[in-house]
C-alpha positions as YAML, in Angstrom:
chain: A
units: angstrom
residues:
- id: 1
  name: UNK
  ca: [3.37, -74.31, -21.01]
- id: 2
  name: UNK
  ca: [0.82, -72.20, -23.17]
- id: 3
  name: UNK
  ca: [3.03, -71.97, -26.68]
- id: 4
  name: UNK
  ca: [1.36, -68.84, -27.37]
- id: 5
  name: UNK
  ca: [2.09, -66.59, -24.00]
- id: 6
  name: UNK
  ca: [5.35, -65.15, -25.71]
- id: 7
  name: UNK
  ca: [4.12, -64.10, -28.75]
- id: 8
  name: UNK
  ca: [4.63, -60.18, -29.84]
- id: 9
  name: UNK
  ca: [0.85, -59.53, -29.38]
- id: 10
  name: UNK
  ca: [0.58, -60.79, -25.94]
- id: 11
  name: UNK
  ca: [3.65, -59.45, -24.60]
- id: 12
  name: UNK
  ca: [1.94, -56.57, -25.73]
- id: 13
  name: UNK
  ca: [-0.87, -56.92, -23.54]
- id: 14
  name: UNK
  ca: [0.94, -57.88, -20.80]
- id: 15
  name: UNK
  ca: [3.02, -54.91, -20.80]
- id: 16
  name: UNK
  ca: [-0.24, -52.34, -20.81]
- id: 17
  name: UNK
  ca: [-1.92, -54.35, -17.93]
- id: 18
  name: UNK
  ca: [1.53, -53.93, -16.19]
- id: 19
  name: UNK
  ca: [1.41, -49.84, -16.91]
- id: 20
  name: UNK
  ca: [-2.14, -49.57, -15.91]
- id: 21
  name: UNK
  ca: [-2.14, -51.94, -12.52]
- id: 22
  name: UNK
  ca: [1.13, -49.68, -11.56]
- id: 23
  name: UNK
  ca: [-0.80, -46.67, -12.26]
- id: 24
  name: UNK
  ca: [-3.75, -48.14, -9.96]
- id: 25
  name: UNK
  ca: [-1.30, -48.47, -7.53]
- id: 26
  name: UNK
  ca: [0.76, -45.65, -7.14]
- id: 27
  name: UNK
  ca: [-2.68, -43.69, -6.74]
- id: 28
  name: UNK
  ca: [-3.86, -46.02, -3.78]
- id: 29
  name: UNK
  ca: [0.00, -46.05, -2.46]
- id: 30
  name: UNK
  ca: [-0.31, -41.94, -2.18]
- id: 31
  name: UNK
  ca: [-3.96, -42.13, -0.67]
- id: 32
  name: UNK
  ca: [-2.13, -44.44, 1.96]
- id: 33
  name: UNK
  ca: [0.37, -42.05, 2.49]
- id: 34
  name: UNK
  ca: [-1.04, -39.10, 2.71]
- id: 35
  name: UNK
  ca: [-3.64, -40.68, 5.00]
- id: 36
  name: UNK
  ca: [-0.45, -41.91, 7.23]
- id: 37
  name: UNK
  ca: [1.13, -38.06, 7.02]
- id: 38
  name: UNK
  ca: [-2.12, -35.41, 7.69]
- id: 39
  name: UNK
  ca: [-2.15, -37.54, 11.02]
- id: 40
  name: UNK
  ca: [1.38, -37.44, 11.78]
- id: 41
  name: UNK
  ca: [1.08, -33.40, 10.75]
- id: 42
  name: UNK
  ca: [-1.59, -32.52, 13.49]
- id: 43
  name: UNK
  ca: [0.31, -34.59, 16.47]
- id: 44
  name: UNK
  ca: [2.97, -32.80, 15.86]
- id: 45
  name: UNK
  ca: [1.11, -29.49, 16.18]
- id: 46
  name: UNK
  ca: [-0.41, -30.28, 18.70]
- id: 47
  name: UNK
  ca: [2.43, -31.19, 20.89]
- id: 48
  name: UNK
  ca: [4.30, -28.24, 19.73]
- id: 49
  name: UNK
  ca: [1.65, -26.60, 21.30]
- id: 50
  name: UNK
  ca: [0.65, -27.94, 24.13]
- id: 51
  name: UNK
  ca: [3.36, -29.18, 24.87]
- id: 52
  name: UNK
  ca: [6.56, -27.11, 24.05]
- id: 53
  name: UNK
  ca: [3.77, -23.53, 24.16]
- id: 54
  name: UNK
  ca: [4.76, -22.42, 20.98]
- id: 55
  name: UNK
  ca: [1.69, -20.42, 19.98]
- id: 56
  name: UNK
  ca: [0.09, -21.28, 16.59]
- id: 57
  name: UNK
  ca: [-2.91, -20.54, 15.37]
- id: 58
  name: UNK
  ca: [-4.02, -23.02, 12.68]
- id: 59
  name: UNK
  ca: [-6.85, -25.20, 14.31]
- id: 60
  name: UNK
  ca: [-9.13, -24.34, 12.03]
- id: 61
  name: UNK
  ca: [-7.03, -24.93, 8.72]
- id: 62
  name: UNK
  ca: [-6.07, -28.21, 10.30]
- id: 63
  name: UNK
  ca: [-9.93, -29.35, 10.25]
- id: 64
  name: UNK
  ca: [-10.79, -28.21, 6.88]
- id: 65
  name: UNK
  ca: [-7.45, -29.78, 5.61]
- id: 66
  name: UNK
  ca: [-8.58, -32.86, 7.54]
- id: 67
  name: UNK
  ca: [-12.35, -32.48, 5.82]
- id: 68
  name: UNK
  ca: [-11.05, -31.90, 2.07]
- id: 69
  name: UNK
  ca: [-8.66, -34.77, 2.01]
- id: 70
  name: UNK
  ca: [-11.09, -36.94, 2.81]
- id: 71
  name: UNK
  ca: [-13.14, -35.92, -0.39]
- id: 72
  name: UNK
  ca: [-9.79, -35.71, -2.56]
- id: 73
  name: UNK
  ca: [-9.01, -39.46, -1.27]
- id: 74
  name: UNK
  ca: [-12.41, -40.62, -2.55]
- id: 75
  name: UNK
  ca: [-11.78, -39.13, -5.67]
- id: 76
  name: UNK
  ca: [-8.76, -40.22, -6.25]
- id: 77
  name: UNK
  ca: [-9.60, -43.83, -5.37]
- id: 78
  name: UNK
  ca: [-12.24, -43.92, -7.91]
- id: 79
  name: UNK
  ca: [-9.26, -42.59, -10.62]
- id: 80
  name: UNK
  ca: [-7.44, -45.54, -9.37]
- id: 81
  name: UNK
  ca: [-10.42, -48.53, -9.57]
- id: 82
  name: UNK
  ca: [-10.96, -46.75, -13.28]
- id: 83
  name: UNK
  ca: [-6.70, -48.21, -13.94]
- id: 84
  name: UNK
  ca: [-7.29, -50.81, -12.13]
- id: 85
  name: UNK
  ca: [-10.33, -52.00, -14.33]
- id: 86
  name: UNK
  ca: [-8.51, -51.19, -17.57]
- id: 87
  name: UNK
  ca: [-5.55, -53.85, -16.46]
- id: 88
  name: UNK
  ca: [-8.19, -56.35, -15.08]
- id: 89
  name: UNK
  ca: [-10.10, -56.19, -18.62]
- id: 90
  name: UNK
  ca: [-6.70, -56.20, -20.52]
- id: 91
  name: UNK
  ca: [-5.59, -59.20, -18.46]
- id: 92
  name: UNK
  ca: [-8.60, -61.05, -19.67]
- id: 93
  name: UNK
  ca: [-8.23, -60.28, -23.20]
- id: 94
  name: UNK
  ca: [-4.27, -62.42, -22.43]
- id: 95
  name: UNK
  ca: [-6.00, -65.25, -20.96]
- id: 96
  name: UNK
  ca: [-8.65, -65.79, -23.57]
- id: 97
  name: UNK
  ca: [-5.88, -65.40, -26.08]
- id: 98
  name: UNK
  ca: [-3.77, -68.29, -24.40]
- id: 99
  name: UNK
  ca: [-6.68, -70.38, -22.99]
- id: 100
  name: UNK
  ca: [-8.59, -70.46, -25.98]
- id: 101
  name: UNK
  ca: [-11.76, -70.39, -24.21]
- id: 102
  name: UNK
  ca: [-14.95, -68.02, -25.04]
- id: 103
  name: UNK
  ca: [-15.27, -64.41, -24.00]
- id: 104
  name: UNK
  ca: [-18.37, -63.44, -21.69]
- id: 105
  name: UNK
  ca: [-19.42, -60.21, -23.45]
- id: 106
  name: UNK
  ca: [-21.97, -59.99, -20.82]
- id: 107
  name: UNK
  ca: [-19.38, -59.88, -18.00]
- id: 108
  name: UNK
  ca: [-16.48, -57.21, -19.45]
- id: 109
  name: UNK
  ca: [-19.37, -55.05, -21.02]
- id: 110
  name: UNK
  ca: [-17.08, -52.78, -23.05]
- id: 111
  name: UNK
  ca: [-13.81, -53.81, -24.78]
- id: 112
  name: UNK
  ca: [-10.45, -52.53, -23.98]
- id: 113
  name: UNK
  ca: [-9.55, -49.88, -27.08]
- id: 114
  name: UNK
  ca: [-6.32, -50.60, -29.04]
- id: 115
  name: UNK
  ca: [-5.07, -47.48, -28.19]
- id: 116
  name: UNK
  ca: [-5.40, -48.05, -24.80]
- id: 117
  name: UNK
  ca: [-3.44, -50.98, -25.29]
- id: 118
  name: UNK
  ca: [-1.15, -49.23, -27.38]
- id: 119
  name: UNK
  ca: [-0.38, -46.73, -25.00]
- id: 120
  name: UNK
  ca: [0.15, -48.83, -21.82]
- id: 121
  name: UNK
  ca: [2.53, -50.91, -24.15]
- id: 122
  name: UNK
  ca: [4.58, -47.61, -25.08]
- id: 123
  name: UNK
  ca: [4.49, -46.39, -21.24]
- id: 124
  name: UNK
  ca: [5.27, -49.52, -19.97]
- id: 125
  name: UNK
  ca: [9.19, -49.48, -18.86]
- id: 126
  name: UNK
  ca: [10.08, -52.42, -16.83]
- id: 127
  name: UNK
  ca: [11.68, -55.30, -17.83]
- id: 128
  name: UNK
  ca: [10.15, -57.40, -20.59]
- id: 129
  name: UNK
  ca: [11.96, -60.16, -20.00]
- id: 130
  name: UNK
  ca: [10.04, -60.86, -16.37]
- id: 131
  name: UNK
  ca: [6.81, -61.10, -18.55]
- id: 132
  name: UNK
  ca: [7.85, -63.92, -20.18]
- id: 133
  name: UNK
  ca: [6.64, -67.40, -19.52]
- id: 134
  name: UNK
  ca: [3.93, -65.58, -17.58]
- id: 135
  name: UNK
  ca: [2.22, -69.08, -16.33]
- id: 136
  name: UNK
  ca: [4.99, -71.33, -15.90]
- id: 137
  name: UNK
  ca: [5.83, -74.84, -14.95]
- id: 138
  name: UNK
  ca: [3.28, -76.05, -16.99]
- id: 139
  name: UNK
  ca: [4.55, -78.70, -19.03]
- id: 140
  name: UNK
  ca: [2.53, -80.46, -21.64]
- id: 141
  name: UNK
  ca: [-0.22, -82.25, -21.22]
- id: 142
  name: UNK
  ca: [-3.92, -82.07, -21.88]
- id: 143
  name: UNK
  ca: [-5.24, -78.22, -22.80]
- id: 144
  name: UNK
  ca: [-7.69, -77.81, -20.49]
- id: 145
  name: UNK
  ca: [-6.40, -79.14, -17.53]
- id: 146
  name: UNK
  ca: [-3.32, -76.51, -18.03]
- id: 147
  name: UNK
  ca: [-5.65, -74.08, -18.30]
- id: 148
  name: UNK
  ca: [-6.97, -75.43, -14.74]
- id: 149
  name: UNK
  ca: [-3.92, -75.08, -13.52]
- id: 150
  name: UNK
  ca: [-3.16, -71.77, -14.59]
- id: 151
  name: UNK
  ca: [-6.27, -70.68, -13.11]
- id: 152
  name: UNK
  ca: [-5.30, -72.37, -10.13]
- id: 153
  name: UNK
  ca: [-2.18, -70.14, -10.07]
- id: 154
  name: UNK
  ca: [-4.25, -66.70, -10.30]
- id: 155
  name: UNK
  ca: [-6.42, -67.88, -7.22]
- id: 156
  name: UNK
  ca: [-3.51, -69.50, -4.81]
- id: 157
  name: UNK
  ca: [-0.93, -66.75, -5.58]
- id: 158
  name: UNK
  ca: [-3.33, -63.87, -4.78]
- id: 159
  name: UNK
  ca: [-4.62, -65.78, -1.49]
- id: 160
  name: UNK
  ca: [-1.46, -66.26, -0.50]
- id: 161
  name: UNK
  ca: [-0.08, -62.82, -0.82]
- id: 162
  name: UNK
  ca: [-3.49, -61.36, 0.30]
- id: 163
  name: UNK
  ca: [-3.08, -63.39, 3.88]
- id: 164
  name: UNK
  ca: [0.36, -61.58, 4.67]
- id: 165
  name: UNK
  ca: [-1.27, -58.50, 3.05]
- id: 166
  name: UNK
  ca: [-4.11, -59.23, 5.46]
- id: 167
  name: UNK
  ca: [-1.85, -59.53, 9.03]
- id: 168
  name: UNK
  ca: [0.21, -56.37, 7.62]
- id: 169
  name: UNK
  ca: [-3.25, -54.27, 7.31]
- id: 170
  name: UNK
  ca: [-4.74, -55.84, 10.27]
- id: 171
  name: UNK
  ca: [-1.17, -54.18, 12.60]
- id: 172
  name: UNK
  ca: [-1.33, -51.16, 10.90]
- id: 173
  name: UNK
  ca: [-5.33, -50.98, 11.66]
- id: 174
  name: UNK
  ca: [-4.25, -51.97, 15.49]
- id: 175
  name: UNK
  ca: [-2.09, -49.26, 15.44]
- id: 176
  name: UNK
  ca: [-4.73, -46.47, 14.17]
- id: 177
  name: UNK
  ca: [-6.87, -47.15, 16.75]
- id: 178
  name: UNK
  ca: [-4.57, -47.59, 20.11]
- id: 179
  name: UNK
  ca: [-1.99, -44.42, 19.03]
- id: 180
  name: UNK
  ca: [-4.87, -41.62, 19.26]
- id: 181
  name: UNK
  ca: [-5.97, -43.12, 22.54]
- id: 182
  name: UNK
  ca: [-2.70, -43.43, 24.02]
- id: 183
  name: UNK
  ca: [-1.98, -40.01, 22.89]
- id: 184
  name: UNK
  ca: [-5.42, -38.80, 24.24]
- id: 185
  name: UNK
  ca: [-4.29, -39.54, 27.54]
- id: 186
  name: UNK
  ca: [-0.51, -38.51, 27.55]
- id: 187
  name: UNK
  ca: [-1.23, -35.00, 26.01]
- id: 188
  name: UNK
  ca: [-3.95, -34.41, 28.48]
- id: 189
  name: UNK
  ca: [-6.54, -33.91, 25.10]
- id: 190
  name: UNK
  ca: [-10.14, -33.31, 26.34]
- id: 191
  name: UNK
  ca: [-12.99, -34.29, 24.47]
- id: 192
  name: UNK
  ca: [-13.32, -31.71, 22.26]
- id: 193
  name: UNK
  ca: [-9.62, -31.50, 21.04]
- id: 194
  name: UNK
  ca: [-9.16, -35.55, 20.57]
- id: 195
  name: UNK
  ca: [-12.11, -35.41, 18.24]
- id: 196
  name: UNK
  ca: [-10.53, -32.43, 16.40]
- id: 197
  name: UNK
  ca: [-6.68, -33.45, 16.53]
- id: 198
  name: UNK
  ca: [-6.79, -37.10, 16.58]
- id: 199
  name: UNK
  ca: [-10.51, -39.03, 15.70]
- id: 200
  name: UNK
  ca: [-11.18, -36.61, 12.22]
- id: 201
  name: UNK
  ca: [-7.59, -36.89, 11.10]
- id: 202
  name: UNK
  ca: [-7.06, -40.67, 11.56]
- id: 203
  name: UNK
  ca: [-10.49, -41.23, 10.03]
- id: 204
  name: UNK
  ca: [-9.81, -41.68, 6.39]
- id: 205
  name: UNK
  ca: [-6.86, -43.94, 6.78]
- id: 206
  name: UNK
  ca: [-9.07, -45.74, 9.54]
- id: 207
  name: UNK
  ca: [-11.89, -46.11, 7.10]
- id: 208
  name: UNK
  ca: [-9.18, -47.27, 4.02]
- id: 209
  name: UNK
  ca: [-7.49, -49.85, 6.32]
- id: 210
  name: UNK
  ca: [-10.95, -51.08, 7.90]
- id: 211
  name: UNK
  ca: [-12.44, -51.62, 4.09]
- id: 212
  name: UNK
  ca: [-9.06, -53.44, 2.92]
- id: 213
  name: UNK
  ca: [-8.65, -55.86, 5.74]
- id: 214
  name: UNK
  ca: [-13.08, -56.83, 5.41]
- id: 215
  name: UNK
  ca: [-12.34, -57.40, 1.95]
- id: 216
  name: UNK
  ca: [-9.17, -59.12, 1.87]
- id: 217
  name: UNK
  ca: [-10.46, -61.61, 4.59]
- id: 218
  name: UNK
  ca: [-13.94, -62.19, 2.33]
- id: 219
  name: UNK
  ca: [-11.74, -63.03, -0.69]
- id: 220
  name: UNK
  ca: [-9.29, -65.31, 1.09]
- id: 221
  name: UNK
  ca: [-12.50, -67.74, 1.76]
- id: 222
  name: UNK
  ca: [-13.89, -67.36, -1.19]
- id: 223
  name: UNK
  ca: [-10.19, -67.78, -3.21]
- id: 224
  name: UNK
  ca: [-9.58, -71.19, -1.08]
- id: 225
  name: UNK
  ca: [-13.48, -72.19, -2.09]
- id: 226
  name: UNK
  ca: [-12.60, -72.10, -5.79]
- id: 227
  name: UNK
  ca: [-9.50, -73.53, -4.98]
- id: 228
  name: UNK
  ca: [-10.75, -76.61, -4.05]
- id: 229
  name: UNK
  ca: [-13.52, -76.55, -7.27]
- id: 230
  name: UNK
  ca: [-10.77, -76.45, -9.57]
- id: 231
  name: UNK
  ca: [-9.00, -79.09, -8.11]
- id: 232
  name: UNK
  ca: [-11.84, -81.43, -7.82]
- id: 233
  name: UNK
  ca: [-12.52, -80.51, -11.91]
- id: 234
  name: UNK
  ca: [-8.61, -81.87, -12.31]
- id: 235
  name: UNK
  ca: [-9.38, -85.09, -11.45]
- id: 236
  name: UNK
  ca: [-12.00, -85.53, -14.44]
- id: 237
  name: UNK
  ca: [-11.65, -83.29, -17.84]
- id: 238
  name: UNK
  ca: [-14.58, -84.23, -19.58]
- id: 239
  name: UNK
  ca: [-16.88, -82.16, -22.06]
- id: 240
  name: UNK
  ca: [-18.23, -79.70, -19.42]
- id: 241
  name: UNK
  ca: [-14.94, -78.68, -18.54]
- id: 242
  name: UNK
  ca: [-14.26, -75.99, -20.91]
- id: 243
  name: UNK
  ca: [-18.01, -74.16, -19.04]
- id: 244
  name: UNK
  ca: [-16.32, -74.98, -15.77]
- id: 245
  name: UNK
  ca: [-13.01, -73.30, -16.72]
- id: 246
  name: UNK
  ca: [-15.45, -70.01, -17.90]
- id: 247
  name: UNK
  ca: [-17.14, -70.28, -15.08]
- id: 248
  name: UNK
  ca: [-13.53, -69.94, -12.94]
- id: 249
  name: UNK
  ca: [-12.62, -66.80, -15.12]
- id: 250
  name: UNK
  ca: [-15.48, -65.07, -14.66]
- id: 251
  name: UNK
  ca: [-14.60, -65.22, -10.87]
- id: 252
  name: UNK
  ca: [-11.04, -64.51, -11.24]
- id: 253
  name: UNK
  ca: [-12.25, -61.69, -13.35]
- id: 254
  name: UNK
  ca: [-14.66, -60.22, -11.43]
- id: 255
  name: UNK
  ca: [-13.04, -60.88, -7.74]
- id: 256
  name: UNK
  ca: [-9.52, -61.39, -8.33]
- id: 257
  name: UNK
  ca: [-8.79, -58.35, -10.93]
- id: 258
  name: UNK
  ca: [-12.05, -55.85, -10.69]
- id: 259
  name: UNK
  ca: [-12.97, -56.15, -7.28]
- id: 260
  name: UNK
  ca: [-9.40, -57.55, -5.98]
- id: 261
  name: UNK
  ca: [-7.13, -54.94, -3.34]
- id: 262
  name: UNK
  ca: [-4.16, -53.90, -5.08]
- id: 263
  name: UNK
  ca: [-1.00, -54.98, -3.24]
- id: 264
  name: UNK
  ca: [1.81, -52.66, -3.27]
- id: 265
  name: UNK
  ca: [4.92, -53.25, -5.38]
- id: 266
  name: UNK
  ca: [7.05, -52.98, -2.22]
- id: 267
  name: UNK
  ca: [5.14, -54.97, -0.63]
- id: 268
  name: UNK
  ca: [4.44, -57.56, -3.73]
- id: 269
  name: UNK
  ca: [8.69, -57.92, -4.70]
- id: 270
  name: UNK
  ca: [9.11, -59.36, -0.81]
- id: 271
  name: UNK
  ca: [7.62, -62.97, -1.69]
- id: 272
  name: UNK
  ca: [7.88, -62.38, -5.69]
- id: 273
  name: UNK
  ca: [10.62, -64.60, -6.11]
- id: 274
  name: UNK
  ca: [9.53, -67.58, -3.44]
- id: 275
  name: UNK
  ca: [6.24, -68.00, -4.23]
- id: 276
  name: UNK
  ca: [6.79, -68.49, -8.32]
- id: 277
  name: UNK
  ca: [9.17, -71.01, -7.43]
- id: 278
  name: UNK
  ca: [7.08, -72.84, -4.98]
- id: 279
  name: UNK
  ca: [4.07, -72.29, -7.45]
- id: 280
  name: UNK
  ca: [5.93, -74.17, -10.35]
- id: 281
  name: UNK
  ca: [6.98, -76.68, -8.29]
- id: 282
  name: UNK
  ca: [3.30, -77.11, -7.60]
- id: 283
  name: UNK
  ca: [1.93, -76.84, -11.14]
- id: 284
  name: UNK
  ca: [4.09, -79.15, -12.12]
- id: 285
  name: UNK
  ca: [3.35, -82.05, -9.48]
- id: 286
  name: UNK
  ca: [-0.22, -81.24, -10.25]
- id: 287
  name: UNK
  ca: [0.35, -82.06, -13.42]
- id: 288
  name: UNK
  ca: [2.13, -85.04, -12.85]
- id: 289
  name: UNK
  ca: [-0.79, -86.48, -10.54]
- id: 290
  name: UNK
  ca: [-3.82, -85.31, -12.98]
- id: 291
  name: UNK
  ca: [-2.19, -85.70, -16.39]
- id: 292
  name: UNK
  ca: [-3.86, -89.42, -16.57]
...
């Protein structure tokens, strides 16, 4: 275990990465929503009034609602990357502190401000205690293969929970595209009306869904790729292994944090509790086999 991980200053961090991520989140979590509901609004209207005759006006209000969400959901995904950035750059700033190895100034470009820091900290208002021991099972042994290991654990436990992520997106996506075409056909919807009703308001969450699942299956490969790096580097800790283990957080950075899809809390607290067990049980038999 890193000695250091529990100090004041780095609980500190942790807790503003924490604030910042959830802020990311609960952006891309209304986006999703939203996306899920406009749809959901304009089926309804348009049974109403095919279907049951009630006579409403609003078809044109429905498109231009349809039209300017789609520019507010763009937006507002850009507000959330901007969190999610801040947390990814904060996160580094822990690792570095605990792994002890050299910052790429080239990679972060600009620093994290203090009172950034200082006000995720002060917003932050979960439960510190969770934050402690934030890489565990990692008992002692040489430096830099724990720091390996740890590594390890920021690759594997995203994969992991990116491949359920992954089937969960992929449904949902199967279900954007076969509900307007089965509804096409049982509310009789020419061409004209299926484009207005059903194709322009299941676009955006068609488009968000389609861009998630492309980018969560491109960062599965790529995760299990480094995977097996790192473990190949555990087998021989030599003098190039602190470059290697820069070289790994520069990925984990850049594709795991920056670039990385955002899984919901709800969806994250389902396999919280299994998969740190199973990934301490597996840091520490890695450990075991390597420590030699």
């Amino acid at each position: 275990m890193f000695a250091q991980q529990n100090t004041r200053e780095n609980l500190k961090l942790l807790k503003a990465m924490r604030y910042y991520y959830g802020k990311a989140k609960s952006i891309k979590s209304f986006v999703l929503f939203i996306s899920i509901l406009i749809p959901i609004i304009f089926i309804v209207y348009k049974y109403l009034k095919n279907i049951e005759h009630i006579n409403f006006h609003f078809d044109n209000l429905i498109v231009s609602i349809a039209l300017v969400w789609t520019f507010i959901a763009f937006y507002l995904e850009n507000k959330a990357d901007m969190y999610a950035s801040i947390g990814a750059k904060i996160q580094e700033k822990f690792d570095l502190s605990i792994f002890k190895i050299p910052a790429n100034d080239g990679l972060v470009f600009n620093d994290v401000s203090h009172e950034l820091i200082h006000y995720g900290n002060t917003k932050f208002d979960g439960d510190e205690e969770q934050l402690k021991d934030w890489y565990g099972g990692l008992k002692h042994s040489h430096h830099l293969l724990k720091v390996l290991i740890a590594q390890r654990t920021n690759v594997i436990w995203g994969n992991e929970l990116k491949k359920k992520f992954k089937k969960f997106i992929g449904f949902l996506m199967l279900l954007i595209i076969t509900i307007p075409i089965f509804l096409a056909f049982n509310l009789n919807l020419n061409f004209k009306d299926s484009v207005i009703f059903l194709i322009i308001p299941f676009s955006p969450l068609l488009y968000i869904t389609i861009k998630v699942y492309l980018k969560l299956k491109s960062q599965i490969y790529n995760n299990q790729i480094i995977n097996n790096k790192i473990l190949a580097d555990c087998e021989k800790i030599n003098d190039f292994t602190r470059e290697r283990c820069r070289m790994y957080q520069d990925y984990i950075y850049t594709e795991n944090r920056l670039k990385s899809i955002l899984i919901p809390d709800w969806f994250y607290n389902l396999y919280k509790r299994d998969m740190n067990k199973m990934l301490i049980e597996t840091n520490n038999k890695l450990l075991e086999k390597y420590k030699t």
